[in-house]
Backbone as XML, in Angstrom:
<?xml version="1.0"?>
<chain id="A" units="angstrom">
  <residue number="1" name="UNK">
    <atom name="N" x="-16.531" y="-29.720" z="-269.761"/>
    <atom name="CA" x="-16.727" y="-28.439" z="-269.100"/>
    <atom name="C" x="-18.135" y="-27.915" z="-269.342"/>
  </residue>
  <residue number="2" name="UNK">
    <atom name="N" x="-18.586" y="-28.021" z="-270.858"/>
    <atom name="CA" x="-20.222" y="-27.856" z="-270.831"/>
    <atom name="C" x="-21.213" y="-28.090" z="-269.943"/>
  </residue>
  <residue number="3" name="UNK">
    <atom name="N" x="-20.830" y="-29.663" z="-270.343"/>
    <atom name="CA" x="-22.029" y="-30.558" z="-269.073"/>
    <atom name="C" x="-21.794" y="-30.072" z="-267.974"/>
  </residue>
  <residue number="4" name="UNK">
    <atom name="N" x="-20.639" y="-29.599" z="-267.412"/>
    <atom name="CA" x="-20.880" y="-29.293" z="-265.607"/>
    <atom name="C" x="-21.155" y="-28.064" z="-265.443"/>
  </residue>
  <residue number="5" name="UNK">
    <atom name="N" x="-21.259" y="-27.136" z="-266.482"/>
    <atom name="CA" x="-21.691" y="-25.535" z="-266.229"/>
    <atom name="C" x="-23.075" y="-25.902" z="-266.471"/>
  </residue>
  <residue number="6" name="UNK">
    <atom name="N" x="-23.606" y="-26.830" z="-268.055"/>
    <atom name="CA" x="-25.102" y="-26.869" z="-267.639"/>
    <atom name="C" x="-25.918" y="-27.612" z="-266.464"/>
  </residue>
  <residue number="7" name="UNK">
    <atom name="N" x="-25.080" y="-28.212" z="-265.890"/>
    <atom name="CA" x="-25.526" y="-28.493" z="-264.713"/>
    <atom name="C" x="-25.714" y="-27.981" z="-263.584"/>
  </residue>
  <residue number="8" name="UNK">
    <atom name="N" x="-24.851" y="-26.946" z="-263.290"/>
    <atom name="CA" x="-24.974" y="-26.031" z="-262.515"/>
    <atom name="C" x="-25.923" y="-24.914" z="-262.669"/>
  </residue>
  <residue number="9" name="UNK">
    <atom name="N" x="-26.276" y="-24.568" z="-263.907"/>
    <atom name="CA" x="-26.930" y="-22.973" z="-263.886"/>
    <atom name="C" x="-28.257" y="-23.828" z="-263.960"/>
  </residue>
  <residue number="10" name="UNK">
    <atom name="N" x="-28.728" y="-25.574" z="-263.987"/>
    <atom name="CA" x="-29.629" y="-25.947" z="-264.381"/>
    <atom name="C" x="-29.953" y="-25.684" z="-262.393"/>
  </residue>
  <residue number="11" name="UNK">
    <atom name="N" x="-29.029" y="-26.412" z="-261.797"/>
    <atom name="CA" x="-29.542" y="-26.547" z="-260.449"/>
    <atom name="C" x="-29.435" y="-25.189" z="-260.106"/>
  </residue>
  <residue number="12" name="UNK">
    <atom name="N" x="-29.317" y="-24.327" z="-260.265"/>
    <atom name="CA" x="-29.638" y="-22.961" z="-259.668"/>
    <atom name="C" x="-30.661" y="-22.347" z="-260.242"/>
  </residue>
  <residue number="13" name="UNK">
    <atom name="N" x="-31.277" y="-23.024" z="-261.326"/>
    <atom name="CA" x="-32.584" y="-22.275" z="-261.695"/>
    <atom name="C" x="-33.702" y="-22.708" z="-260.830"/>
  </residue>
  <residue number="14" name="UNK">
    <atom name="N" x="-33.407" y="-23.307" z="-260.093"/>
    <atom name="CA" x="-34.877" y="-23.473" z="-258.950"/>
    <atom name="C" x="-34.660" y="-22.658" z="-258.149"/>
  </residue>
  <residue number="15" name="UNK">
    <atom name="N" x="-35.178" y="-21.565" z="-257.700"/>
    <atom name="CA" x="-35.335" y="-20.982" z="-256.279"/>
    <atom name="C" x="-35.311" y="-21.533" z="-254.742"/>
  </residue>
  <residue number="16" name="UNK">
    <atom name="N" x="-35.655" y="-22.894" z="-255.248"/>
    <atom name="CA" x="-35.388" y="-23.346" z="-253.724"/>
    <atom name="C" x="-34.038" y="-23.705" z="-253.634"/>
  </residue>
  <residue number="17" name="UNK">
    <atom name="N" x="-32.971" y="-24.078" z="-254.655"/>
    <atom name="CA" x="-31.963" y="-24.446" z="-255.020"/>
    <atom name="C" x="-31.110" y="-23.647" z="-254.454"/>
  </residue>
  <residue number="18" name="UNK">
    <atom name="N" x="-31.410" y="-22.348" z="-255.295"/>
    <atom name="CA" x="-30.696" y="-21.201" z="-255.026"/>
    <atom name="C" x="-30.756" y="-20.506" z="-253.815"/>
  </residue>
  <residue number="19" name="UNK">
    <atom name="N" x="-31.412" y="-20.738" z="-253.405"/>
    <atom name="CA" x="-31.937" y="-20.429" z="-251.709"/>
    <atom name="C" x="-30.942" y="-21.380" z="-250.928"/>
  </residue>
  <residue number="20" name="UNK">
    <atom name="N" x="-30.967" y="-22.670" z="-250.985"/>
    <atom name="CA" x="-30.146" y="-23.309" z="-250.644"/>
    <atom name="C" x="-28.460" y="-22.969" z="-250.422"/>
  </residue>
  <residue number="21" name="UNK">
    <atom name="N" x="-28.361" y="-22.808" z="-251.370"/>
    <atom name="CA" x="-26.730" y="-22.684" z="-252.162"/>
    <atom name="C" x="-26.306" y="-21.168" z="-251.030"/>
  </residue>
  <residue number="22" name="UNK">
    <atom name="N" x="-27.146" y="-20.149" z="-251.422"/>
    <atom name="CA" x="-27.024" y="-19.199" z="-250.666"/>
    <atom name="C" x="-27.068" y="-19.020" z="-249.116"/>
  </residue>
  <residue number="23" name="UNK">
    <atom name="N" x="-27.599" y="-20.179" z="-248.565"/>
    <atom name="CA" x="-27.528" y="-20.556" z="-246.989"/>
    <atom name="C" x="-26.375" y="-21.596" z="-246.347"/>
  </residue>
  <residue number="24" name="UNK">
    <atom name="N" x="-25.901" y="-22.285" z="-247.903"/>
    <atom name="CA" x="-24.323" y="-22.573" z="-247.479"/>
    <atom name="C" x="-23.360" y="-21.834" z="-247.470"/>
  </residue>
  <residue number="25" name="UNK">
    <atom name="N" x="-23.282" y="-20.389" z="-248.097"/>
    <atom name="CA" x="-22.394" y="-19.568" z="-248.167"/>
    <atom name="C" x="-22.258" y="-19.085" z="-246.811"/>
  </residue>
  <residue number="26" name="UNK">
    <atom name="N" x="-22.888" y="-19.211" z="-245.826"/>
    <atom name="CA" x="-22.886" y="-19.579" z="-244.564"/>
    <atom name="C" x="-22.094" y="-20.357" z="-243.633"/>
  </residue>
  <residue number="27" name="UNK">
    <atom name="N" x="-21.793" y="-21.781" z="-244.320"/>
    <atom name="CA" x="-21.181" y="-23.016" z="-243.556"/>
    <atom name="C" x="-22.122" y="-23.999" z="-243.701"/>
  </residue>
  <residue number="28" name="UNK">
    <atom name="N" x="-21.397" y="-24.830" z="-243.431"/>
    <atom name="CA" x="-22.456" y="-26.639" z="-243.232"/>
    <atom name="C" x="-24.094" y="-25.765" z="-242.857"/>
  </residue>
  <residue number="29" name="UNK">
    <atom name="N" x="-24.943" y="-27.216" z="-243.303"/>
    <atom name="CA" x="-26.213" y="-26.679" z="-242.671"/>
    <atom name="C" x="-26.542" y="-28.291" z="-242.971"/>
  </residue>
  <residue number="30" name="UNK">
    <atom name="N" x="-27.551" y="-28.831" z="-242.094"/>
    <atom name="CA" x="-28.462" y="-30.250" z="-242.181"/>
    <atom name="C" x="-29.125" y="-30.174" z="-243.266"/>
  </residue>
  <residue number="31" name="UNK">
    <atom name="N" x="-29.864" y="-30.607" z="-243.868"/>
    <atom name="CA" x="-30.823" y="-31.099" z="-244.519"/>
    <atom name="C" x="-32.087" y="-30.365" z="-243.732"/>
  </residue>
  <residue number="32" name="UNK">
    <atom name="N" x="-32.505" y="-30.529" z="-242.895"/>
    <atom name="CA" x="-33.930" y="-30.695" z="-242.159"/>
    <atom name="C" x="-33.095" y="-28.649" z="-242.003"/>
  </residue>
  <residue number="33" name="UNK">
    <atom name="N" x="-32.368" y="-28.153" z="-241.761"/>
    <atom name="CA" x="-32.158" y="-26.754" z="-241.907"/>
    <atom name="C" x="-32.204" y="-26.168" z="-243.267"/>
  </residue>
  <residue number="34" name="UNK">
    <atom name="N" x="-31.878" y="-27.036" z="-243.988"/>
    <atom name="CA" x="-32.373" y="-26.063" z="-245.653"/>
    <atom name="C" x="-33.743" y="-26.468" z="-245.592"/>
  </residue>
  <residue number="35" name="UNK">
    <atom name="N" x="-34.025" y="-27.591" z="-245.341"/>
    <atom name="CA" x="-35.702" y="-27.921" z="-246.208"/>
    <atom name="C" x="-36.968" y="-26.626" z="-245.433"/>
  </residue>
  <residue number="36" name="UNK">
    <atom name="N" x="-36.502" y="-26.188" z="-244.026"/>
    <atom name="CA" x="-36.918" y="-25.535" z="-243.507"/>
    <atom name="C" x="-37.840" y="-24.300" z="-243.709"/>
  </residue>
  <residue number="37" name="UNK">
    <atom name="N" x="-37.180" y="-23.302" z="-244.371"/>
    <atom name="CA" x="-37.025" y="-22.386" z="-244.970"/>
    <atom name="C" x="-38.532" y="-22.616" z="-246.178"/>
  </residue>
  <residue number="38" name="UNK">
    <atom name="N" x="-38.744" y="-23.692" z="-246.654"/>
    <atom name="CA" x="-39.033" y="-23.797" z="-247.838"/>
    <atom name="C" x="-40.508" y="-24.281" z="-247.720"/>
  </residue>
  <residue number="39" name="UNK">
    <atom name="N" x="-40.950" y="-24.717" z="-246.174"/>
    <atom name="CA" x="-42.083" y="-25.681" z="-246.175"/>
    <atom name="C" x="-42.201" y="-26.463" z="-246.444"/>
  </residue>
  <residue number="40" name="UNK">
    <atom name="N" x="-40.462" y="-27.586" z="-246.986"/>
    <atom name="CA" x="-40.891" y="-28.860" z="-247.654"/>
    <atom name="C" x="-40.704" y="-29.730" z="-246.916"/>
  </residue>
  <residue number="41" name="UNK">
    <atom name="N" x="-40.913" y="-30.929" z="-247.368"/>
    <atom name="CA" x="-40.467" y="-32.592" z="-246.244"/>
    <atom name="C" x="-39.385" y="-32.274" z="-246.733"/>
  </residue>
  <residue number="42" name="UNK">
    <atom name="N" x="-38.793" y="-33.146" z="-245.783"/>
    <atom name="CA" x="-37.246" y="-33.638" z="-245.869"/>
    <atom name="C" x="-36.961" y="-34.669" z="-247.138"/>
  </residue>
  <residue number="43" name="UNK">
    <atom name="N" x="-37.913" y="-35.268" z="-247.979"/>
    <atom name="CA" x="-37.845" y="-36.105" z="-248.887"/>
    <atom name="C" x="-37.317" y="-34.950" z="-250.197"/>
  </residue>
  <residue number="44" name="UNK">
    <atom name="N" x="-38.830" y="-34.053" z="-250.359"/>
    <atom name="CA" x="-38.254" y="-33.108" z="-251.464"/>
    <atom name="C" x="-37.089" y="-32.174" z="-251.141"/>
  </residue>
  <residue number="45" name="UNK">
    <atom name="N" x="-36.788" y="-31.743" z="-250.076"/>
    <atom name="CA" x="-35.324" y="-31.247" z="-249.878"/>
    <atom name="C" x="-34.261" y="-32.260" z="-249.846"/>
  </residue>
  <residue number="46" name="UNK">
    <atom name="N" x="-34.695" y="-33.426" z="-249.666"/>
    <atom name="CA" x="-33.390" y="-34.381" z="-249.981"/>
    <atom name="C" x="-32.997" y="-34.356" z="-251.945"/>
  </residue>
  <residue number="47" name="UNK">
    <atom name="N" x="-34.349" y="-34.313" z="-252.546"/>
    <atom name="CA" x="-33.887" y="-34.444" z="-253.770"/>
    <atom name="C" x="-33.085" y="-32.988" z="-254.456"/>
  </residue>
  <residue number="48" name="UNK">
    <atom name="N" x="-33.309" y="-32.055" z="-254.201"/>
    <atom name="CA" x="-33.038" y="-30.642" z="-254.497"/>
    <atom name="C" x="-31.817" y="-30.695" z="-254.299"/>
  </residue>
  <residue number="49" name="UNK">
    <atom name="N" x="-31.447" y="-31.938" z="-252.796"/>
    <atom name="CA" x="-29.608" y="-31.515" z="-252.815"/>
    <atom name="C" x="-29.162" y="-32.540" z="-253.227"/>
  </residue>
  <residue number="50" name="UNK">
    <atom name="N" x="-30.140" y="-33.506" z="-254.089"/>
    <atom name="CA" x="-29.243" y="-34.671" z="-255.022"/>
    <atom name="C" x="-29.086" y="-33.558" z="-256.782"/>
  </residue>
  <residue number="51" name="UNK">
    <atom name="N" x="-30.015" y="-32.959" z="-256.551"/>
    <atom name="CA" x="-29.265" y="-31.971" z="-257.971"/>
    <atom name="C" x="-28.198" y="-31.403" z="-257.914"/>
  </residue>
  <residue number="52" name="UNK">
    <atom name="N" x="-28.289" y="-30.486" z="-256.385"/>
    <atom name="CA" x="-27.067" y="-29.671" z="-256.194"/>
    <atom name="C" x="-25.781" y="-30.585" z="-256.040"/>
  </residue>
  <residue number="53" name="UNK">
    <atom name="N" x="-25.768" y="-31.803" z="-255.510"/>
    <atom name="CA" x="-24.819" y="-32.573" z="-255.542"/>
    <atom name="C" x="-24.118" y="-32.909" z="-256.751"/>
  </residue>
  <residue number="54" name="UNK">
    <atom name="N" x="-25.362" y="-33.384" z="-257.539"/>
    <atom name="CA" x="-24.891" y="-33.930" z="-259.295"/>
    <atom name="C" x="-24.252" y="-33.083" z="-260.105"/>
  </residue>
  <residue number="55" name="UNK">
    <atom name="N" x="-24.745" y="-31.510" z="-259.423"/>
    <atom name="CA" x="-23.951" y="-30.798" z="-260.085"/>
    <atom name="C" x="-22.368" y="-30.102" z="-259.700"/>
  </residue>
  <residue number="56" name="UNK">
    <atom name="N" x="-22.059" y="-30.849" z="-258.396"/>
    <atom name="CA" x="-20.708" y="-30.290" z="-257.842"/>
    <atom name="C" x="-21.058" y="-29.621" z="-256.967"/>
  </residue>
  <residue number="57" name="UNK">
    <atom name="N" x="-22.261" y="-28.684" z="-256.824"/>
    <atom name="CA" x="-21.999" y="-27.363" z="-256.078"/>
    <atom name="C" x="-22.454" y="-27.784" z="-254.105"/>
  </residue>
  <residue number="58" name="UNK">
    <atom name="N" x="-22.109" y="-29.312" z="-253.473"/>
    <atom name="CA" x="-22.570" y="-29.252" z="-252.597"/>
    <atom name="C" x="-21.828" y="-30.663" z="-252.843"/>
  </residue>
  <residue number="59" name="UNK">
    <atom name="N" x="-21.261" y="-31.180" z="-251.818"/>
    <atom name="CA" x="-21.173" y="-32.682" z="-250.835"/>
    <atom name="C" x="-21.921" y="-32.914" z="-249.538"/>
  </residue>
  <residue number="60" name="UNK">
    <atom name="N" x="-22.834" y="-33.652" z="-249.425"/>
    <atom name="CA" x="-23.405" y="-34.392" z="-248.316"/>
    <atom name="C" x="-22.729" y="-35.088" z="-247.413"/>
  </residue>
  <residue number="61" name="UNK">
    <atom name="N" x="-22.762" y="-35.050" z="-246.484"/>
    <atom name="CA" x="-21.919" y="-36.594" z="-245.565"/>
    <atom name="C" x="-22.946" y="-36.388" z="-244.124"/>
  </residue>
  <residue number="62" name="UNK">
    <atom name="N" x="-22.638" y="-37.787" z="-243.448"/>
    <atom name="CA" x="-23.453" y="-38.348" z="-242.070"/>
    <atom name="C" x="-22.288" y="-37.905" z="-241.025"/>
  </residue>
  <residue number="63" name="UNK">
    <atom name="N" x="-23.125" y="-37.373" z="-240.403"/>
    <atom name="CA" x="-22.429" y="-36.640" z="-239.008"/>
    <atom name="C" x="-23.178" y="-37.524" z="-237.886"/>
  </residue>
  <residue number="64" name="UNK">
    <atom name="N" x="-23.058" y="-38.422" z="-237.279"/>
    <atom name="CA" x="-23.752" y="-38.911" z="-236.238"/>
    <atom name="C" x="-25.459" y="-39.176" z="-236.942"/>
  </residue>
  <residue number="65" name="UNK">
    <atom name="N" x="-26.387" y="-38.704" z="-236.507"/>
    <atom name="CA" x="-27.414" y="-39.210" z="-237.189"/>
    <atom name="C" x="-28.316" y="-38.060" z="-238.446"/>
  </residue>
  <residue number="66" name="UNK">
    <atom name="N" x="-27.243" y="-36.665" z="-238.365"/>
    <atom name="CA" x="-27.597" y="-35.972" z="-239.443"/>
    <atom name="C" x="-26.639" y="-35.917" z="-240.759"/>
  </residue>
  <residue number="67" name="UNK">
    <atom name="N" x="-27.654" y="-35.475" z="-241.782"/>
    <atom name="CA" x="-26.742" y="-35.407" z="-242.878"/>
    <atom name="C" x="-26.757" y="-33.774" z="-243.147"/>
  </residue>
  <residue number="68" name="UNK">
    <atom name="N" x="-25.005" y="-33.508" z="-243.044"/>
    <atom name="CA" x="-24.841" y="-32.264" z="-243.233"/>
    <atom name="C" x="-24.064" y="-31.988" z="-244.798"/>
  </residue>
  <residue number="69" name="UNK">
    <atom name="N" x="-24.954" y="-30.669" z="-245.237"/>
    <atom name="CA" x="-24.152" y="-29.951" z="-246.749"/>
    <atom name="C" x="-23.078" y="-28.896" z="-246.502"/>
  </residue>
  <residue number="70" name="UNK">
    <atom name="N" x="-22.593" y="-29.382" z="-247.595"/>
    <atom name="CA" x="-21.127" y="-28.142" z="-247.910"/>
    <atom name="C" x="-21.295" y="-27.606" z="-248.777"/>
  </residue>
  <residue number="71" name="UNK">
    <atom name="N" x="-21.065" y="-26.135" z="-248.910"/>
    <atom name="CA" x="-20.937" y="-26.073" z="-250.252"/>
    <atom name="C" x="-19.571" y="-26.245" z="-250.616"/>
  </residue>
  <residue number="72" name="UNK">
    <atom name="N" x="-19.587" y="-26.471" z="-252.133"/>
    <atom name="CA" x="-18.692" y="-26.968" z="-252.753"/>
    <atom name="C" x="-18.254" y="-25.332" z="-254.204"/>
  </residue>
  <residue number="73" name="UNK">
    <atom name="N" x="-16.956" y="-24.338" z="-253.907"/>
    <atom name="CA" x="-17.434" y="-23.661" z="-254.274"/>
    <atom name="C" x="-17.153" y="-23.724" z="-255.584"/>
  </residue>
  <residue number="74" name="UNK">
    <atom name="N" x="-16.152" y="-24.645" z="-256.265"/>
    <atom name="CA" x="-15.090" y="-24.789" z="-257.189"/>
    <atom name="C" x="-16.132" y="-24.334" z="-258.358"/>
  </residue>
  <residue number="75" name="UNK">
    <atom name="N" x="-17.548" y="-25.441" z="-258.717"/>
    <atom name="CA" x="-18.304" y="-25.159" z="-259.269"/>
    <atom name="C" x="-19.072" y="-24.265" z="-259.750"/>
  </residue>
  <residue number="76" name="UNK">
    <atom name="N" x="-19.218" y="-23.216" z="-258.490"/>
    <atom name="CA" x="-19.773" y="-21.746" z="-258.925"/>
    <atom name="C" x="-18.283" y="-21.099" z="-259.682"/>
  </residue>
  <residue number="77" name="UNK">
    <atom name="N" x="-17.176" y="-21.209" z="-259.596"/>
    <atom name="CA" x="-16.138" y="-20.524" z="-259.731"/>
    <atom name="C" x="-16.078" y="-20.798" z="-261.566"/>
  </residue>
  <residue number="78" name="UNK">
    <atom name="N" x="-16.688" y="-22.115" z="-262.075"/>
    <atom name="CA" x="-16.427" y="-22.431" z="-263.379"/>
    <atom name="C" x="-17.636" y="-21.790" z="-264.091"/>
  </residue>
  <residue number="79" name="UNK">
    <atom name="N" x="-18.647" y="-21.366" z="-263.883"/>
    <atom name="CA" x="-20.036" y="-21.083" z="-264.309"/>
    <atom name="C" x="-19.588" y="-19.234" z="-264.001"/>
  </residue>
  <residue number="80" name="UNK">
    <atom name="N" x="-18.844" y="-18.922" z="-263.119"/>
    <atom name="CA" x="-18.254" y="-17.611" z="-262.888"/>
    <atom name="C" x="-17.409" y="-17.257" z="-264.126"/>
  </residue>
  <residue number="81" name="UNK">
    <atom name="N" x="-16.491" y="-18.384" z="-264.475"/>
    <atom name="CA" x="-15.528" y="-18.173" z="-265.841"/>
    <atom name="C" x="-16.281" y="-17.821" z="-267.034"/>
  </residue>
  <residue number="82" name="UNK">
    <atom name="N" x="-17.286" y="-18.879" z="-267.233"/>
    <atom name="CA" x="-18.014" y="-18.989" z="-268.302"/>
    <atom name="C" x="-18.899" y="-17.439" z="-268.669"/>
  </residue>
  <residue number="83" name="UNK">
    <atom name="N" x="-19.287" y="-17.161" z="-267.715"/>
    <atom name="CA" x="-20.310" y="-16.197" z="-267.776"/>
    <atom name="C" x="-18.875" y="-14.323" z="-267.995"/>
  </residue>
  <residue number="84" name="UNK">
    <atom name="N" x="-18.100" y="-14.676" z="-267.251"/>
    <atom name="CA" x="-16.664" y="-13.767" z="-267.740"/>
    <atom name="C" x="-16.644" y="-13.835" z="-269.016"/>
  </residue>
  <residue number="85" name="UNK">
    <atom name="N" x="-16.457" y="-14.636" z="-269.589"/>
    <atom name="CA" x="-15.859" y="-14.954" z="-270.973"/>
    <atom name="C" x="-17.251" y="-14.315" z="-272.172"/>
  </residue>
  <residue number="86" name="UNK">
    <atom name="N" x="-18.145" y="-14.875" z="-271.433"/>
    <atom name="CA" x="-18.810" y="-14.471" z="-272.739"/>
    <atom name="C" x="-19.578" y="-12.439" z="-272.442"/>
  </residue>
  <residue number="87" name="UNK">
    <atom name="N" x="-19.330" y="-12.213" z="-271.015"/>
    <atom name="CA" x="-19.524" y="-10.676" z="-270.874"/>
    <atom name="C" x="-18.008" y="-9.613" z="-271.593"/>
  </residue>
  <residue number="88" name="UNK">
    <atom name="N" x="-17.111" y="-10.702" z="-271.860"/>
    <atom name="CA" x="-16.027" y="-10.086" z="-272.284"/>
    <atom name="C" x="-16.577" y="-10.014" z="-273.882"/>
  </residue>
  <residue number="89" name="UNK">
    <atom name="N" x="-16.935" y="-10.795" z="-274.318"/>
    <atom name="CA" x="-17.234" y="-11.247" z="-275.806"/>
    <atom name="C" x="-18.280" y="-10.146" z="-275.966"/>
  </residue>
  <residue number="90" name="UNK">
    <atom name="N" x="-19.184" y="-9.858" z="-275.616"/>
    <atom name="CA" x="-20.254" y="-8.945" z="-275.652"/>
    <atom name="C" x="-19.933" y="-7.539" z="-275.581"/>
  </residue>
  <residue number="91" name="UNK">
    <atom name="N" x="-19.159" y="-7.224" z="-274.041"/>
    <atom name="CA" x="-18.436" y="-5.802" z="-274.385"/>
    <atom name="C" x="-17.559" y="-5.293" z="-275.284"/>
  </residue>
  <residue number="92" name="UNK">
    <atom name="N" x="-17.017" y="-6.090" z="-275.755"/>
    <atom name="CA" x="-16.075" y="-6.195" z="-277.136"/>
    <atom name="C" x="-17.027" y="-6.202" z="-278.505"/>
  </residue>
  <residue number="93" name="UNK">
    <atom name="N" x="-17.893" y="-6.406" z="-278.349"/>
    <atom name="CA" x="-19.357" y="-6.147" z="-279.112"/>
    <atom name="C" x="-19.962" y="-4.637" z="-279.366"/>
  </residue>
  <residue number="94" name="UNK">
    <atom name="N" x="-20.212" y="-4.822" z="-278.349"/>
    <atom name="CA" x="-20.942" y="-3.330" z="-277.735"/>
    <atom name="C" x="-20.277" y="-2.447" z="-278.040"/>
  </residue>
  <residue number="95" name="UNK">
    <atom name="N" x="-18.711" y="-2.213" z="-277.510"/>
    <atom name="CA" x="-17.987" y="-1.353" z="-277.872"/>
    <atom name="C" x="-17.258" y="-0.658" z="-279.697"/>
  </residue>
  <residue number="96" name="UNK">
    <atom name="N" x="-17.421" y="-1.931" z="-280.262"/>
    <atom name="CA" x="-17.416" y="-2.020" z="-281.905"/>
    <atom name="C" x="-18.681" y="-1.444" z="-282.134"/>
  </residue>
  <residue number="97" name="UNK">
    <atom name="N" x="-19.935" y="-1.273" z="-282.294"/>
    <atom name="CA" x="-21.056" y="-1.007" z="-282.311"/>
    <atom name="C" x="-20.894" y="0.025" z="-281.824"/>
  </residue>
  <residue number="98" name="UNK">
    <atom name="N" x="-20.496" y="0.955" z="-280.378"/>
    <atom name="CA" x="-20.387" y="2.248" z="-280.208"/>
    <atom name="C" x="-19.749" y="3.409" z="-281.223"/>
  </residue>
  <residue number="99" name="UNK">
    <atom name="N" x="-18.403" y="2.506" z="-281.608"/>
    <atom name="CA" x="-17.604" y="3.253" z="-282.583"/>
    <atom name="C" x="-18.144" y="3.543" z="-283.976"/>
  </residue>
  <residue number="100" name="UNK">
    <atom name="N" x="-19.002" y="2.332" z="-284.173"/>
    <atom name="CA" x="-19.598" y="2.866" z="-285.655"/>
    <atom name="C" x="-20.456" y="3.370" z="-285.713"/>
  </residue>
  <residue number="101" name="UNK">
    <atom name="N" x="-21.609" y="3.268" z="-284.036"/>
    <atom name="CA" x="-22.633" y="4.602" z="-284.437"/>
    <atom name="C" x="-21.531" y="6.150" z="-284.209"/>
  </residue>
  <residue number="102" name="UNK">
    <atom name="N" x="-20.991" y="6.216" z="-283.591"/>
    <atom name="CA" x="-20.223" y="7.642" z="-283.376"/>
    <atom name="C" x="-20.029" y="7.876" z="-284.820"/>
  </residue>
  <residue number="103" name="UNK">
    <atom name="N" x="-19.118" y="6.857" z="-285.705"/>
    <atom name="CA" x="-18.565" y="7.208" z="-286.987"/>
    <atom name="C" x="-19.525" y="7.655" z="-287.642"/>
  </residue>
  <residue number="104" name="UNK">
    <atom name="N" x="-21.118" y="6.798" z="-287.696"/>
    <atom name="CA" x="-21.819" y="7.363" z="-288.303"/>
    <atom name="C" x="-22.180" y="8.317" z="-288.152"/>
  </residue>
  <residue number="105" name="UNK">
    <atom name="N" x="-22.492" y="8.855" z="-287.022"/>
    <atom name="CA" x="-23.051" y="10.577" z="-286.363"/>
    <atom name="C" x="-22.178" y="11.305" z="-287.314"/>
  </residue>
  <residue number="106" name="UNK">
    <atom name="N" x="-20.456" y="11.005" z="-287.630"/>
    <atom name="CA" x="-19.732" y="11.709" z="-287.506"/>
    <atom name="C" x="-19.584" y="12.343" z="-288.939"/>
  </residue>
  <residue number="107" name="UNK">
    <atom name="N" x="-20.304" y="11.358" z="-289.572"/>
    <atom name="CA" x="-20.616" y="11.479" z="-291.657"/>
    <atom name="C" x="-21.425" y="12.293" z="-291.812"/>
  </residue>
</chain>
């Protein structure tokens, strides 16, 4: 479960990545339609969606002579858990820390 959350927040730390990801929340899109956006060849947008691939958050497939992306959302949904869990851990923090500055005010 590690490896595929650090894989994911790794492929979303590129901006073009994330740009990406966010234009599938859309529906399918080509290749030559994400790389677009970005000013790149189709070579470096091909590799950007071999990250997003490696990391779950996208399947590729050949449609006649284009290759169209999906997103894939399962992946954002586990990096969604992760990031829950530890904002739960923190407010449960925060909130212990509220009570004892109050207590202290209260001495």
């Amino acid at each position: 479960m590690v490896e595929r959350i650090d894989s994911v927040f790794s492929a979303l730390g590129d901006p073009i990545r994330l740009q990406m990801v966010e234009t599938l929340t859309k529906g399918p899109a080509s290749v030559s339609a994400l790389a677009e956006p970005h000013a790149i060849t189709l070579a470096g947008a091909s590799k950007h969606i071999g990250v997003l691939e490696t990391a779950g958050l996208i399947v590729r497939e050949k449609r006649g002579r284009e290759r169209v992306c999906t997103l894939q959302a399962e992946a954002l949904f586990a990096a969604r858990d992760w990031v829950e869990r530890y904002s739960q851990f923190w407010n449960e923090r925060f909130d212990a820390l509220e009570a004892a500055l109050k207590e202290d005010a209260n001495e």
